[in-house]
C-alpha positions as CSV (number, residue, x, y, z in Angstrom):
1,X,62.9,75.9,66.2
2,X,65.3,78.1,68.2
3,X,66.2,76.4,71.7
4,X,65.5,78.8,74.6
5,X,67.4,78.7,78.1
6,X,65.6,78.9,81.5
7,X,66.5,79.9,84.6
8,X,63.0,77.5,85.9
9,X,64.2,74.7,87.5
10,X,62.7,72.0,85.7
11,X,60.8,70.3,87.9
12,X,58.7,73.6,88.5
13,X,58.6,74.6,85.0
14,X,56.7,71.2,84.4
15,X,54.6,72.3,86.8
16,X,53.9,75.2,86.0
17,X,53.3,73.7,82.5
18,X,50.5,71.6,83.3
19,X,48.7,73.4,85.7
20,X,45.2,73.9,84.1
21,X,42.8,76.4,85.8
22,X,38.4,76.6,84.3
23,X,36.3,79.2,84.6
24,X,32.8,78.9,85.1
25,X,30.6,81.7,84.2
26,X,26.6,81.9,83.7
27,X,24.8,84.9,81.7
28,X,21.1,85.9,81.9
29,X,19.6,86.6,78.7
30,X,16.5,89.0,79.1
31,X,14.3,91.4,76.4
32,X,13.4,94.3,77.1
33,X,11.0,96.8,76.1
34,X,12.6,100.5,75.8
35,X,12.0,103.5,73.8
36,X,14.9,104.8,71.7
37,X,15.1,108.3,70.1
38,X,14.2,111.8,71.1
39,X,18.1,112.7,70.4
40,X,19.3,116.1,69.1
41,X,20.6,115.6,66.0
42,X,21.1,117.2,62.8
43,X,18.2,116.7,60.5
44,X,15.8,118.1,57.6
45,X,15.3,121.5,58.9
46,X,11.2,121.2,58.0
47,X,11.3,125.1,57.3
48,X,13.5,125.1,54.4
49,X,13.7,121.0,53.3
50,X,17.5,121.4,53.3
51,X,19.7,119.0,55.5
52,X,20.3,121.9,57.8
53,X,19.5,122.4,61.5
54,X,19.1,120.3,64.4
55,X,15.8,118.3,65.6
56,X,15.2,115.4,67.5
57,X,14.1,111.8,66.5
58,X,11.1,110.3,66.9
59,X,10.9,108.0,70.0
60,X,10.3,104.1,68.5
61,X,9.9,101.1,71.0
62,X,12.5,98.6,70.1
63,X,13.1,95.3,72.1
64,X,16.4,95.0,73.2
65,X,18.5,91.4,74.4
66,X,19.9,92.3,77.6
67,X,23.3,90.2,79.2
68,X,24.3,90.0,82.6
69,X,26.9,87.8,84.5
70,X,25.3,86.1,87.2
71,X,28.0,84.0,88.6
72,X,31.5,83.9,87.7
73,X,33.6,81.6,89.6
74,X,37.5,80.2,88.5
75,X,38.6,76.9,90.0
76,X,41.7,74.5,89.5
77,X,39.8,71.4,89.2
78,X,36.7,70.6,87.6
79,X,34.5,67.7,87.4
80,X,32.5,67.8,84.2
81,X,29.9,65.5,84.7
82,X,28.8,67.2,88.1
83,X,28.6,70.8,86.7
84,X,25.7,68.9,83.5
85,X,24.2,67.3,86.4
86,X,24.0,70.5,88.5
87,X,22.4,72.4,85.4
88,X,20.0,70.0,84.2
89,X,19.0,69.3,88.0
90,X,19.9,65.4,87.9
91,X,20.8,64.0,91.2
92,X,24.1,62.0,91.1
């Protein structure tokens, strides 16, 4: 290990070192219902049956997982046991 020299005063290097920092975030999962396709793209020309020319796709309904942040929050301290309770709506 190769010994590296700092200009950081000890003290605040320690600090520094141990200085932990959470971030608390919450997502929403939702589904949704959309219809995909109807896009220009190149296809089976149905004229000729060769793979050339343009057409669109045919619309399908898919159901799609949406994700959204809801609340994003970073803090230096954290008490564990109050964020469970908070989430599970346990009074302390």
């Amino acid at each position: 290990m190769t010994d590296i020299r700092s200009d950081i005063r000890p003290e605040v290097l320690e600090k520094e070192l141990n200085k932990k920092r959470y971030k608390i975030i919450i997502t929403e999962f939702s589904n949704e219902l959309v219809i995909r396709g109807k896009e220009w793209k190149i296809g089976v020309n149905p004229k000729t049956d060769s793979d050339e020319g343009y057409d669109y796709t045919p619309a399908i309904e898919k159901i799609v997982q949406r994700e959204r942040t809801v609340f994003q929050q970073e803090i230096d301290t954290l008490d564990l046991g109050t964020v469970i309770c908070a989430v599970n709506g346990i009074m302390r």
